[in-house]
N, C-alpha and C positions, 0 to 999 in steps of 0.2 A: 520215023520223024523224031528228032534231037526233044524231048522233054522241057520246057522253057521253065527254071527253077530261082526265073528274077523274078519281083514286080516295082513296079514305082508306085510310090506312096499313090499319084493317083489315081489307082486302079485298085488300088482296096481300101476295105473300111472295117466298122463293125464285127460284120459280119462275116471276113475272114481270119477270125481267131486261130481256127483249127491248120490254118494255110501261114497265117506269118505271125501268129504269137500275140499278146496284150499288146505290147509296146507298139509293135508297127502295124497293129491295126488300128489302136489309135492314130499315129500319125498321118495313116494314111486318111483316118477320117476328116480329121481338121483340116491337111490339106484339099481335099475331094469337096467339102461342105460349108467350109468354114475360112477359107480362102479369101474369099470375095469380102468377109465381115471383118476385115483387120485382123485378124486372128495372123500373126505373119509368125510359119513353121519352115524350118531348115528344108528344101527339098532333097530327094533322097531313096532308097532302092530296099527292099528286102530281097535277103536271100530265104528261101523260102525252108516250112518244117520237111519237108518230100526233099531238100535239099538236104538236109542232116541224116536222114531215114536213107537215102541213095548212097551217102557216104558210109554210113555202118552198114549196110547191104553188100555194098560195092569189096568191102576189107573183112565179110564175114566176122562183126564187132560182137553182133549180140551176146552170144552165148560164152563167152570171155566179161560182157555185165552183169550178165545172168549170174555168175559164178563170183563175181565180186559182191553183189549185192545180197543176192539171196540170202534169207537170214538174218539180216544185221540188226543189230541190236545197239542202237542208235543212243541209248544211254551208256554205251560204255562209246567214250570217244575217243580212248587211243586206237579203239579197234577201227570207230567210224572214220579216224584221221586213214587209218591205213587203208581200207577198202574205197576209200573216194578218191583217193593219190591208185592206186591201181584201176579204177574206171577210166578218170584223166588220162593217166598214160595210155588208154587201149586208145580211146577218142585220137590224141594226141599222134600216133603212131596211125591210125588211118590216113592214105592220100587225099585229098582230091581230084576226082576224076576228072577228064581232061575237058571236057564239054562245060563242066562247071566251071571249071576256071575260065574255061572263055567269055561264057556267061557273065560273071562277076568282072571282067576285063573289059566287057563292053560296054556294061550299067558304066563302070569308074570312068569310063573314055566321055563318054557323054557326061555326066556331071560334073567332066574339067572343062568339056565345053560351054557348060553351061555358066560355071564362076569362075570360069579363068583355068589356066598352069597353075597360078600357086596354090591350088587347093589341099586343103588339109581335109581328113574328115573324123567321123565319132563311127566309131563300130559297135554296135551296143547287141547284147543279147534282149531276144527276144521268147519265151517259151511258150507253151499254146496252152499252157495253165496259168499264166502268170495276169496278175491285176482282175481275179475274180470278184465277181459282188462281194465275195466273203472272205478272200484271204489275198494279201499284197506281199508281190513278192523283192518288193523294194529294197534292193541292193542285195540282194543273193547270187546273184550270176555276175558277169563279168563287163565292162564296158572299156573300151579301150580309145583314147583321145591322139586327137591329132596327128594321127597318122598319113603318110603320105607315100604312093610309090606302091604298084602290085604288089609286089613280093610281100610287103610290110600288111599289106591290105589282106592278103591271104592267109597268111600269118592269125591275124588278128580273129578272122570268120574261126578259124580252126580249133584257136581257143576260146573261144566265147560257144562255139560247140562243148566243150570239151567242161566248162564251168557249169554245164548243167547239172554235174558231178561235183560240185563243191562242197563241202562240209555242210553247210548253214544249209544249201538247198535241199540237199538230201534228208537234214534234217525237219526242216519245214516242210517238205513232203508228208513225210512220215506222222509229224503230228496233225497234220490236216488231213489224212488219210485218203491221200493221192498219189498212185499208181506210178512206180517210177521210171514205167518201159509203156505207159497213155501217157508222156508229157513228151514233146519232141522241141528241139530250139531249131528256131528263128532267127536269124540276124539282119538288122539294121543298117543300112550306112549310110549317113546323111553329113549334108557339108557340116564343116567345124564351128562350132561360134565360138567366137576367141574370147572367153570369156575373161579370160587369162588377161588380159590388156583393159578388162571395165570389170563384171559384177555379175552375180546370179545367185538363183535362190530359189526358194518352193512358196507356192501358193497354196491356201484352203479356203475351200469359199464357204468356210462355214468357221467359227470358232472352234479351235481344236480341244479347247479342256474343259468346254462346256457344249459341245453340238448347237450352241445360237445359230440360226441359219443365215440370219440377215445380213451377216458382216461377211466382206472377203479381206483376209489376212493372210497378210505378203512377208516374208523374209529375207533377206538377202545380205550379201557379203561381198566385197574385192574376192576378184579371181575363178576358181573354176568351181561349180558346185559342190565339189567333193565336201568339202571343209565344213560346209550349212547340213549336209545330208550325214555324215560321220559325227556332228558335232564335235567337229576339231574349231571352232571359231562361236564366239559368240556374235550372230548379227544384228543388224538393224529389223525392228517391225515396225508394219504400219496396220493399219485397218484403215477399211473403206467398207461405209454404209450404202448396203443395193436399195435401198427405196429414194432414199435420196440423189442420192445416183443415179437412177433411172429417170428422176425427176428434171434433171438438170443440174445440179447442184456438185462441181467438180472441185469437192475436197475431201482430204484426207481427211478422214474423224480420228483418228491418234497415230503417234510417233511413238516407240523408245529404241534411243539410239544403243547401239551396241559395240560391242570393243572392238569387233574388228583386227584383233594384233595379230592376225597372221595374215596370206595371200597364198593361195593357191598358183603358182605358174609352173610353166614348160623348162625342162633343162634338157641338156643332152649329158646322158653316161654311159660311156664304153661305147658310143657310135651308135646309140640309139635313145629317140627322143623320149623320156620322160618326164616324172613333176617332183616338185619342190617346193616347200613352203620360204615364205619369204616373209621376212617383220615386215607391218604396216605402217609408213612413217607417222607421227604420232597429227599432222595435221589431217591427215586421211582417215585417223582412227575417230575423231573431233566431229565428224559431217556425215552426214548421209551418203550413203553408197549409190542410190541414186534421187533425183528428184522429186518433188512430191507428183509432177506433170507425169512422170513415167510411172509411177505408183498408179496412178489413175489408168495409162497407157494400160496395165497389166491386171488391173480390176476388170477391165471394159471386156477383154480377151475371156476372163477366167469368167466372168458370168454370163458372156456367150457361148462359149465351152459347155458350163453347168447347163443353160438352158437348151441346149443341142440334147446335151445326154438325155436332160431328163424328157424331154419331147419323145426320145429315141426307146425309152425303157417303160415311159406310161407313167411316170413317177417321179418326185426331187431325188436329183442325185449328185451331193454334192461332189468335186472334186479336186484329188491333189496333184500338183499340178509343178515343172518344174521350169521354169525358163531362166534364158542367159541374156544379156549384150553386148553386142560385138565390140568392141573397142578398135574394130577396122572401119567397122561403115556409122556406127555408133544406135546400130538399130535393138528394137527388145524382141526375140524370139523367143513362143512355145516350144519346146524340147520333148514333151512330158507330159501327158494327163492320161489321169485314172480316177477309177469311180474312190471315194474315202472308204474307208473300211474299220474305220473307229468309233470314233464320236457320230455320226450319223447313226449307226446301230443299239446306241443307247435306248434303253426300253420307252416308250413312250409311259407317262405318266405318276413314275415314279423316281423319289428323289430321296438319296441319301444324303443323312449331315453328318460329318465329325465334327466332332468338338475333344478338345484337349483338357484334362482334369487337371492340371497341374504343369508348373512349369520346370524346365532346369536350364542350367548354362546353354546357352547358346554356341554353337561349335565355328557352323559356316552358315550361308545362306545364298541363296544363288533366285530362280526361273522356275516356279512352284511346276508341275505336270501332272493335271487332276485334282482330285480335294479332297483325296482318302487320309489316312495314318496311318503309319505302321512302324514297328520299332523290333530289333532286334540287335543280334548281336552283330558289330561291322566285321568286311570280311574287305583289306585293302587289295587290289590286284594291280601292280604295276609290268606285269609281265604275260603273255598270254600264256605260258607255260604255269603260269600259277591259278589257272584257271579248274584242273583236276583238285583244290583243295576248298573248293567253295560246297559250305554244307546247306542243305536245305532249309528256309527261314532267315539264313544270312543277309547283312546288307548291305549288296556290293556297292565298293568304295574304290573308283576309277578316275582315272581322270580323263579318258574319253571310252566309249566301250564302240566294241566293232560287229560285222554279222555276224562274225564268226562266234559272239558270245551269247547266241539264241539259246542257248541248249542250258544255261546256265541262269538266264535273266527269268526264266521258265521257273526255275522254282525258289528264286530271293524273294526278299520281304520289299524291298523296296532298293531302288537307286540314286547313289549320290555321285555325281560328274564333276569336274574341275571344270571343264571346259563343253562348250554347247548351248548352243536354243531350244525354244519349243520347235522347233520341226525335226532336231536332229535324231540320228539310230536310237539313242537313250531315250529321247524322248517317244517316241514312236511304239519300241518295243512296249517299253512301260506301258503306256495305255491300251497299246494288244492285248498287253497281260493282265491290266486291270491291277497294276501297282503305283504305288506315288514313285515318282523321282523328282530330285531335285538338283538343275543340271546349271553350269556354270558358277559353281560355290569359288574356280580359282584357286583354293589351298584342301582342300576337301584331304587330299591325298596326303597331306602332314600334319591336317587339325585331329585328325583320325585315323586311330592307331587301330589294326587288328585285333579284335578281340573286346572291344571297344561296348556297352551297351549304350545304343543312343536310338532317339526316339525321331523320326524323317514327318515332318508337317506339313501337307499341304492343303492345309484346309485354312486358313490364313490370309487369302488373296493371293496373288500373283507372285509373289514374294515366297518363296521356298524356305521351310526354317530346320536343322537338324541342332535338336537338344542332345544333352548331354541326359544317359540315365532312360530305363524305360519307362516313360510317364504314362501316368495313366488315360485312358482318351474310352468316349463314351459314340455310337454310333447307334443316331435314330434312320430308320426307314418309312421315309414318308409316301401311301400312295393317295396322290392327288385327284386321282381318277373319279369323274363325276360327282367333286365335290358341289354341293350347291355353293352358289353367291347370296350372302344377303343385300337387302333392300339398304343397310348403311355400306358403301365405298367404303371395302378394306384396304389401303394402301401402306407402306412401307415409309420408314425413315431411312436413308441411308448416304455416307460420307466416300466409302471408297470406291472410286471410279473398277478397280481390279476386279469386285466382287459383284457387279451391276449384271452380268451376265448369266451369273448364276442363280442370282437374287430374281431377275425376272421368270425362273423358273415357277416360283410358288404362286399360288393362285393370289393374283392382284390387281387393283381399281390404280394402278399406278405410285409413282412417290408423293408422299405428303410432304416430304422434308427431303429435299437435296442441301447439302451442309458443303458451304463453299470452304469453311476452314480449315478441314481435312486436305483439300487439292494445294490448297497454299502452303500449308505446314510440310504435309512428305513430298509434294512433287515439286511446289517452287522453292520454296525454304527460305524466299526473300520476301524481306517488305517491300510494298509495292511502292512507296515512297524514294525507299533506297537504290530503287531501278530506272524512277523517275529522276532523282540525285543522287549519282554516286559521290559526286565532287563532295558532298556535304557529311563525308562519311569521314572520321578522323584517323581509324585504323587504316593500316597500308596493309594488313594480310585480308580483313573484311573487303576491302576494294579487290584485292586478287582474288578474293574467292569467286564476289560475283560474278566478275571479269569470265573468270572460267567457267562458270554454269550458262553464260548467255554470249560465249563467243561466237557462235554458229546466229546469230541475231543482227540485223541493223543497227539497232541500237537497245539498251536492257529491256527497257518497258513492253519492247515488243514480245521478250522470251514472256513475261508476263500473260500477256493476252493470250498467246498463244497455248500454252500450261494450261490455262487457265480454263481456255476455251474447249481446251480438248478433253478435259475431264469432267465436265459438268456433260458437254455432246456425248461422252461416252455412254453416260449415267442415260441420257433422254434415248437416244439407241435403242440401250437395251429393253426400254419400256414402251417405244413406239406402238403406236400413235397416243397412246396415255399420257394423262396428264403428270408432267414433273414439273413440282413447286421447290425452285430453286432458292434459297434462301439468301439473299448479300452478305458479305462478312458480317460477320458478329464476334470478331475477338473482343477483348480486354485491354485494355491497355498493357497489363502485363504480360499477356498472350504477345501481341503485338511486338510487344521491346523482344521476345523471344524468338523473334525470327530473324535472319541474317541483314544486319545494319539497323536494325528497328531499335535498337536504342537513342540513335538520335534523333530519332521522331515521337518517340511516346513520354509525352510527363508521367510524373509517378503518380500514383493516386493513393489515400489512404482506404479507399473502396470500390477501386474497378470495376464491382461486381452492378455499381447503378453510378458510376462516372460514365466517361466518355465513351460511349460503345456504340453502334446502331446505328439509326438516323440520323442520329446528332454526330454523327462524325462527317455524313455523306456530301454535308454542302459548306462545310467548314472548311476553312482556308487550311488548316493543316492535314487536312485529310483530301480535301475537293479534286486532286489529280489520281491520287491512289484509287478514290470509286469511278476516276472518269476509266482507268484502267478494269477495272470489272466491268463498267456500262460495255466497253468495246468487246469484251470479250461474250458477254453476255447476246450483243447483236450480230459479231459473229456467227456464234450458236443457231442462231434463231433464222439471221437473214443471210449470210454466206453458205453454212450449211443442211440451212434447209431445216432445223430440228424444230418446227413451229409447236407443239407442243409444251417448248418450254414456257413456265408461269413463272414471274419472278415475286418474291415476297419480302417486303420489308418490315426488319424486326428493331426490339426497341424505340418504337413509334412515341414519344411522350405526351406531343399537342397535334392539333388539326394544322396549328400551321406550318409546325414540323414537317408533316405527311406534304403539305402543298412544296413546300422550298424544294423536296425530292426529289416529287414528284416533274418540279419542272426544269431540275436540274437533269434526270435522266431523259424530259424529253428532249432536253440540249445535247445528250450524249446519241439521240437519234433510238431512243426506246419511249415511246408516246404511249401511253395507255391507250387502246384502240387500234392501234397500229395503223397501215394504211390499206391492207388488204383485207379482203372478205371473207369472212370467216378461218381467219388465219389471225386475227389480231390481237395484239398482247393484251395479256389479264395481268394486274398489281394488285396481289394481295400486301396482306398486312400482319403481323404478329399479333392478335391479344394478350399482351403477357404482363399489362401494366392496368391498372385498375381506372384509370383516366378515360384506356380503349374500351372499355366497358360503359362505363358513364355517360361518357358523349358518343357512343355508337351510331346514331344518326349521323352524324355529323363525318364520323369517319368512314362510313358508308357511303354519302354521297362523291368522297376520293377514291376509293379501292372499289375492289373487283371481289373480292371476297374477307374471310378472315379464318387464322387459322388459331387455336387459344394453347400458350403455351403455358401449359398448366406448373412448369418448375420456377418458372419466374414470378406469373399470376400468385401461385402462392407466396412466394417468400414477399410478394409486396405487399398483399392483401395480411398475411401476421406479422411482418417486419420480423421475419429471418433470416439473416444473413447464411444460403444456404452450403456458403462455403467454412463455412462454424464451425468447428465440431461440436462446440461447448453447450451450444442451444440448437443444435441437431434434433433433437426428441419433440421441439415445435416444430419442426416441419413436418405437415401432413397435410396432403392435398386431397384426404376425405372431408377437411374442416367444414362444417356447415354453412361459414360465411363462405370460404372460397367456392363450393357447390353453387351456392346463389351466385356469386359471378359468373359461372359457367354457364348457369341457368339462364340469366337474362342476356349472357353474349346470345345464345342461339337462339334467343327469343327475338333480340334487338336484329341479326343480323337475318331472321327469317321475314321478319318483320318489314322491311329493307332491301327482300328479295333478293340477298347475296350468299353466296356461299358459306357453309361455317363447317370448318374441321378441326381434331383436333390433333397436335404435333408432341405433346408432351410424352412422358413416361408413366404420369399417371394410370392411362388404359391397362398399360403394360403390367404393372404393377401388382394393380389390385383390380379384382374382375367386380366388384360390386361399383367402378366406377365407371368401366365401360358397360354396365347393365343401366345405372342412372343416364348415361348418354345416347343410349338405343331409345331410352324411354322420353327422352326427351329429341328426338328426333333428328338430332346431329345428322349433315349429308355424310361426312364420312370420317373416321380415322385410322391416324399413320404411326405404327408401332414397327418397331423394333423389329428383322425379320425372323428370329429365333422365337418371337412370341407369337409371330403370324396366323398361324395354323391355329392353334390352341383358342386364340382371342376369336378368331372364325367361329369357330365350333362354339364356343360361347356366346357370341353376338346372334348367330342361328336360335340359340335354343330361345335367348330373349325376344326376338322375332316372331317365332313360333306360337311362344307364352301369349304377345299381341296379338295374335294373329295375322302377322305378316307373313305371305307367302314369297320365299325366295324368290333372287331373279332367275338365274336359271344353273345349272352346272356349267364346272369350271372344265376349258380346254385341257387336253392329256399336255399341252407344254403350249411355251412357244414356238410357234411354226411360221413361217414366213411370212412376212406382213404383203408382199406380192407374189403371185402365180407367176410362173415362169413362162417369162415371154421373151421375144428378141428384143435385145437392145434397139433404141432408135439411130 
């Protein structure tokens, strides 16, 4: 009886690795299980490993690899280039026996029955090692596109056998220490999704540079994946929050748009179909690749996916994941899942910080990967033959890197890319390796010269920096593990959306201070007035400027909200379901004239530092549109996507009926203190940083929700220090025994009052005998700085202890999912 050496995806799964490889037994899975749940995958055939094993049997191959292989010594790679081109050819030089080709001729006849005559399809290698729990063999073998026509198709199987010999794989074998004659290849073949005609990209349902589990982050680009998996393209990212998401709540929690200048498509050369990059015309580069609704489309799938696996393994498991769509039928297809093998493996409990001693010139700067340092001498490679001249500790300096340069990224300091995202080969390897890169710099490859010493930052936020010069840089190891909590809410200050992911790493009672002027300043750069009136702008380049950061918008005010909204959602995200007290703008008027068009909205003042800032600006006619533009973005946050959590707080409060005009101005923008839902409804706190909120504390108690005392202000009003001085710098001190008694009777007045009292200043920060007077005086909680986090803990513990306060309890080894994994509804 003839050997039967197909199967179709729906007949295996899992749990035939050993028979059709990682790749097609995932397909086969999602097809076979996941079917029915939208999960919609290319249908499609494996040829099977007992099919590869029959062809070296069948051509007596082995012992002709045996004799290429044996011995190699895999760090010398002109030798490894020669002995992997002598395996290929033995592969390559074997037939196909005649049964098998029928085989393969009869899967392909049926799958044109099934999409038609015109079908095209993907031939993808698949090997029975590959996409282990512990090692991914992502883009080491061969995959071959769009082919059509036996002959083409047999072709294709022959060398995607034949690639399991490839440089990089043989490599990566060897240092994972897997057998090169126990791995056998598998092939794939499944319809084409014309990606080529719409867009595609890779999902992680977990954050990739920090392991946060709760987000699934989506990338994608025009054209055919290669470009997003190579980092030859920088693309677009979104995130999407799974608790809310699950909840109902069907928005994306952040965008950034990406360049997009090239496209992957199909050409024909010499009479046979291949690809090409093509420029992306520049209004295609301006917009999203696709929708926010297909974003979602692609969430839905990938945390179905995740909660299959993890169902499947007994355990979270999150996964990378690759899909395309068709630009024939216009649909989103899975390609592609596998378990992550990075960032999920990160140790539980323990967290490193870099910090940088010092700065120098700024070279490039590009898409931070990780949050290490490292500095060394640059080593440029614009050629893969200049690849034998890379010394150990070097930091390659490419402008795209390929598989082929595993063997090399293995022992750099760090990687700098011209071109690429976070999901690309640069990217990816680097965090295998456990080095920074910093990838889409654009000129990387002419701002740095070989030989070059610069220092690669990714400890900075999201934002990659490579200085000039080896700077010096300082690395603490913190392990968190079973830290206690005290009986005072330690929570965090914090401004950058970038850094919210990592920040909720350290043990925390949530934000005390989310600082909206950070999201306005780097990521809008506009005045909200000036969005609201461009017309009123008298510059014609300030008008084109706007014009081009909110073309992609209805109209400006909306880029607005939506900036706006998406960086403070970021911020509550990562600290779900804890409290984040969002603070409204508090610029300066001079702050304010500083941002794009804001000059013809802000009078001068001769002391902005207690002019028009705060509250006083919120229901004033010249301000009253610009906060209704934060009111919306704000109830966005909270009622569009779900982030109920968020606490807003109003700072610069002068009078109680200040506090009222606000307060009823925001419940006109549809944020009512109380909200309308149950046990979901908004809290309005309030700043104490003015001596007035002190005094009359009853009274501004009966308005707000709590208070939080912000001890930089408090002081400079309480000695009349202007603490933007320098000249009478040396009075400001917020140990002073009057400013104490204020502090003292706010959380008297507002315990008094039964509302909340924390504190947001820098004082805790500072000086530790004043968060010892604030334990002592029974403060619910405070929000420092996260670089003082830890330390101030450990501190407010021992004053606890002295009380005799018994801790609440030990702190989680991290953040872990705010939900069990369950099927979507």
């Amino acid at each position: 009886m003839t050997k039967n050496y197909i199967r179709w995806f729906s007949e295996i799964g899992v749990a035939d690795v050993a028979l059709v490889g990682g790749k097609n037994a995932s397909l086969g899975e999602m097809v076979r299980e996941l079917g029915t749940q939208n999960v919609r995958v290319p249908n499609g055939f494996a040829v099977t490993a007992e099919a590869y094993r029959y062809v070296l049997d069948q051509s007596g191959a082995w012992p002709g690899l045996h004799d290429a292989l044996d011995g190699l010594d895999v760090k010398d790679v002109d030798d490894l280039a020669r002995r992997a081109q002598r395996a290929r050819e033995i592969i390559q030089a074997a037939p196909l026996p005649e049964d098998l080709v029928a085989g393969i001729a009869a899967a392909y006849t049926r799958l044109q029955t099934e999409y038609g005559e015109g079908l095209t399809v993907a031939v993808r290698s698949s090997a029975t090692a590959e996409d282990l729990p512990t090692a991914s063999f992502a883009g080491q073998h061969e995959t071959f596109l769009n082919i059509s026509g036996q002959a083409r198709l047999l072709d294709a199987v022959r060398q995607c056998f034949a690639s399991l010999f490839k440089d990089r794989a043989i490599a990566y074998r060897v240092d994972h220490g897997i057998d090169h004659f126990r791995v056998f290849q598998s092939v794939g073949v499944m319809k084409m999704v014309r990606a080529d005609r719409a867009a595609s990209g890779v999902i992680f349902t977990l954050d990739t540079e920090t392991g946060f589990r709760d987000v699934v982050f989506v990338t994608g680009a025009y054209g055919l994946g290669e470009n997003v998996v190579q980092g030859t393209v920088d693309p677009d990212e979104f995130y999407v929050f799974k608790p809310t998401l699950r909840q109902g709540h069907r928005v994306v929690l952040r965008r950034k748009l990406g360049g997009k200048e090239i496209r992957m498509v199909y050409a024909r050369a010499a009479g046979r179909e291949t690809t090409r990059n093509m420029p992306t015309p520049p209004e295609d580069q301006a917009r999203y690749c696709i929708s926010d609704d297909e974003v979602l489309e692609l969430a839905d799938a990938a945390i179905r996916i995740e909660d299959h696996y993890s169902r499947k393994s007994g355990h979270p498991t999150p996964m990378d994941i690759e899909w395309a769509k068709d630009g024939l039928d216009g649909k989103l297809y899975i390609v592609q899942a596998r378990p992550e093998t990075v960032a999920s493996r990160k140790p539980l409990g323990t967290i490193d910080e870099y910090r940088l001693g010092g700065k120098g010139a700024l070279r490039v700067s590009g898409r931070a990967v990780g949050s290490k340092i490292a500095s060394g001498r640059a080593r440029v490679i614009s050629d893969v033959g200049e690849l034998n001249q890379f010394q150990p500790g070097e930091v390659l300096v490419a402008d795209t890197t390929m598989p082929d340069w595993g063997t090399v990224m293995k022992i750099a300091a760090a990687v700098v890319t011209n071109r690429g995202g976070r999901t690309c080969h640069a990217a990816i390897v680097a965090r295998e390796m456990g080095i920074p890169a910093v990838v889409g710099c654009g000129q990387a490859t002419t701002a740095i010269r070989t030989g070059d010493e610069i220092t690669v930052s990714c400890a900075e936020g999201s934002e990659g920096r490579v200085y000039a010069g080896l700077l010096p840089f300082t690395t603490t190891h913190l392990d968190v593990t079973g830290l206690p909590r005290p009986q005072t809410h330690m929570m965090v200050n914090i401004a950058n959306p970038d850094t919210a992911f990592q920040t909720a790493l350290l043990p925390n009672d949530g934000v005390g201070l989310a600082r909206m002027e950070f999201i306005v300043a780097e990521h809008i750069r506009a005045h909200p007035m000036a969005l609201v009136h461009p017309e009123k702008i008298e510059d014609a380049s300030v008008r084109e400027e706007i014009a081009r950061l909110t073309r992609s918008y209805a109209k400006p005010a909306d880029y607005f909200v939506r900036q706006l909204s998406e960086g403070v959602a970021t911020i509550a995200a990562a600290f779900w379901p804890k409290p984040v007290i969002v603070r409204m703008s508090d610029f300066k008027t001079n702050e304010y004239a500083s941002l794009l068009g804001g000059r013809w909205f802000e009078p001068v003042e001769a002391n902005p530092m207690i002019g028009f800032r705060g509250a006083s600006r919120y229901a004033h006619p010249a301000y009253a549109e610009g906060f209704a533009l934060e009111c919306a973005a704000m109830k966005r946050v909270r009622d569009e996507m779900g982030l109920s959590n968020v606490r807003l707080m109003i700072p610069f409060c002068r009078r109680v009926e200040e506090g009222e005009r606000v307060l009823q101005a925001m419940a006109g923008y549809g944020l009512a203190r109380g909200g309308h839902e149950a046990g979901k409804g908004l809290e309005i706190y309030v700043m104490c940083e003015i001596p007035n909120n002190v005094i009359q504390i009853d009274a501004f108690a009966r308005l707000f929700d709590g208070f939080s005392i912000g001890s930089n202000d408090l002081t400079q009003l309480a000695l009349g220090v202007d603490r933007d001085s320098d000249i009478v710098a040396f009075d400001f001190d917020e140990r002073d025994p009057g400013v104490k008694m204020l502090i003292r009777q706010t959380i008297e007045g507002a315990r008094r009052n039964h509302r909340h009292v924390g504190i947001c200043g820098q004082a805790p920060s500072d000086y530790p005998e004043i968060a010892e007077y604030l334990v002592e005086l029974g403060i619910d909680s405070m929000s420092v700085t996260p670089d003082t986090l830890m330390k101030i803990t450990r501190d407010v513990l021992a004053v606890e202890a002295r009380l005799g306060r018994a801790p609440r309890s030990a702190a989680p080894a991290r953040h872990e999912p705010s939900s069990a994994a369950r099927s979507m509804p």
